[in-house]
C-alpha positions as CSV (number, residue, x, y, z in Angstrom):
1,X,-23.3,-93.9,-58.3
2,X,-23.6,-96.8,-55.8
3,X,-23.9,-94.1,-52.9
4,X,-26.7,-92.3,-54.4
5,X,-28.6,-96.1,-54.8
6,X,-28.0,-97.3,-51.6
7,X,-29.5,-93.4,-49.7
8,X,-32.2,-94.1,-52.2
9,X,-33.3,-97.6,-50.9
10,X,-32.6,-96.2,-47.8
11,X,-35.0,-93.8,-48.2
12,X,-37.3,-96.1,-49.6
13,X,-37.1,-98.4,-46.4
14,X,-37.1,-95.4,-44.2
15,X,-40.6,-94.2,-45.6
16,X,-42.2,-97.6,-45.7
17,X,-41.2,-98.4,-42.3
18,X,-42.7,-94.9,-41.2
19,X,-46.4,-95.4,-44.2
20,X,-47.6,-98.7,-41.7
21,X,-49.6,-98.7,-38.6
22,X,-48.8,-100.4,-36.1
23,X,-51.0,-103.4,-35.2
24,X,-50.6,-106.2,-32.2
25,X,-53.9,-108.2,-33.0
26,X,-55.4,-110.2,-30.2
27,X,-56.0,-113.8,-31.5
28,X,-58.9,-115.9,-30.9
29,X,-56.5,-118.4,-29.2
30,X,-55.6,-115.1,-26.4
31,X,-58.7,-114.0,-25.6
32,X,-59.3,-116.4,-22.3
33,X,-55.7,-116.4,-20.3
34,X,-56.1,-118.8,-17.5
35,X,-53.2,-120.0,-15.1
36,X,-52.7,-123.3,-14.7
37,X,-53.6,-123.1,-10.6
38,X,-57.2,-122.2,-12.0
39,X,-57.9,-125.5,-14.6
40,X,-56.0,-127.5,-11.3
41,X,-58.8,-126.0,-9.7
42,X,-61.7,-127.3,-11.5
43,X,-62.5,-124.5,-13.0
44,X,-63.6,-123.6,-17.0
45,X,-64.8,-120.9,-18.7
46,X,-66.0,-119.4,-21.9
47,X,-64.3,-117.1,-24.0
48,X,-65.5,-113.7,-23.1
49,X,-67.7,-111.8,-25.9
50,X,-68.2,-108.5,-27.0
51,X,-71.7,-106.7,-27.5
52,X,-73.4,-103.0,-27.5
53,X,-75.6,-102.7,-24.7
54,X,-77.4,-99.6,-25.1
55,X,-74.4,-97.7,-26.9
56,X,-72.0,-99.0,-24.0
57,X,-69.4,-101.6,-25.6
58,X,-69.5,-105.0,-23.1
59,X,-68.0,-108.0,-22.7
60,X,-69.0,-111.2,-21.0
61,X,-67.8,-114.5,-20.3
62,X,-69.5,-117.9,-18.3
63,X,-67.0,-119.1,-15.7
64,X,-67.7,-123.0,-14.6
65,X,-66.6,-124.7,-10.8
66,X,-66.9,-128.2,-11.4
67,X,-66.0,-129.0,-7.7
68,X,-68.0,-129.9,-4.7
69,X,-66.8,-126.4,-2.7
70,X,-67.1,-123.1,-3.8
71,X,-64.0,-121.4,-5.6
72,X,-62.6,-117.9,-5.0
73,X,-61.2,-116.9,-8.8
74,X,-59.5,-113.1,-9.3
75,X,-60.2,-112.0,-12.5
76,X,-59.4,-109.1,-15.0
77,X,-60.9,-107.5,-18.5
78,X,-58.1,-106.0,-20.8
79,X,-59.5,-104.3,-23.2
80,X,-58.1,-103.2,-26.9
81,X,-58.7,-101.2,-29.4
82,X,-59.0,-101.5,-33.3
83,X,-55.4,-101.4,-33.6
84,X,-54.2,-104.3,-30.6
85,X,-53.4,-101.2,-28.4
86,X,-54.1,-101.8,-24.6
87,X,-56.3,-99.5,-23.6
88,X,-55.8,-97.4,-20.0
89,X,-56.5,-96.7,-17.5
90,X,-56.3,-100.7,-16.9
91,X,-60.0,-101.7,-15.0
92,X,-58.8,-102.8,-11.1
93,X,-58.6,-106.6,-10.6
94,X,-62.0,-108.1,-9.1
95,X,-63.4,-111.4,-7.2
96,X,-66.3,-113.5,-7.0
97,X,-66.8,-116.8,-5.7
98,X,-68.3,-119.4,-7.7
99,X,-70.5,-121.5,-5.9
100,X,-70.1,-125.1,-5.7
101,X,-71.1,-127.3,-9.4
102,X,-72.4,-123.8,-10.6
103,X,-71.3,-121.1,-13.0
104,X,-71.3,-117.6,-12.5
105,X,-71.4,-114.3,-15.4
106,X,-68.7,-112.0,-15.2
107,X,-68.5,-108.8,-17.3
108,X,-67.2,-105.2,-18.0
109,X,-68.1,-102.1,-19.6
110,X,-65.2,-100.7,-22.0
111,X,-64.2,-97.3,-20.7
112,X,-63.1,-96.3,-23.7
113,X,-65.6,-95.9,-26.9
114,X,-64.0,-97.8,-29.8
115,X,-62.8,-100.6,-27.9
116,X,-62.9,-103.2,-30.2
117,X,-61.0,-106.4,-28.4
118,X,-61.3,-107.5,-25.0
119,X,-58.6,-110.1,-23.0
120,X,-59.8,-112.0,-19.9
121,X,-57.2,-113.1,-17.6
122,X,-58.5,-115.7,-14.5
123,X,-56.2,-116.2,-11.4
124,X,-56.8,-117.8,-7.8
């Protein structure tokens, strides 16, 4: 009797484990990564957002240089879908200089349709 009770919770765990979908959630707190060589820098920045521009599914962000020369930042958009899956192919890592006590936009265009969460990660 015991053998037939434990293949039945075993069967049990086995289809519950199999019934959820899987989910990796980025947080509010993860949506801005920034090494620390950047905030040594004098740089700050917004958390990027996400909007429909003309069907196309964007994010944006306002990056800051608080110091009297311009700063060279690297910078890269992950974006996610509804389920916390990174989505591919990964966009290339890009540069811009930000001038001198100035800010600068940066942004990207999901390549995938139902993107639905986007990571910015700033380097020098």
């Amino acid at each position: 009797m015991k053998a037939n009770s434990l293949l039945t919770l075993l069967a049990i765990i086995f289809m519950v484990g199999c019934s959820s979908k899987p989910a990796i959630p980025v947080s509010d707190d993860q949506t801005l990564v920034m090494e620390t060589s950047v905030l040594a820098a004098g740089i700050s920045a917004e958390k990027p957002d996400i909007s429909s521009d003309s069907g196309a599914t964007v994010s944006r962000s306002q990056l800051y240089n608080e110091q009297s020369k311009p700063v060279i930042i690297s910078y890269r958009f992950y974006w996610y879908d509804d389920k916390g899956l990174e989505i591919h192919p990964l966009e290339q890592p890009r540069t811009i200089t930000i001038p001198a006590k100035s800010s600068v936009s940066v942004s990207s265009i999901a390549s995938y349709p139902d993107a639905r969460q986007v990571r910015l990660s700033l380097s020098l």
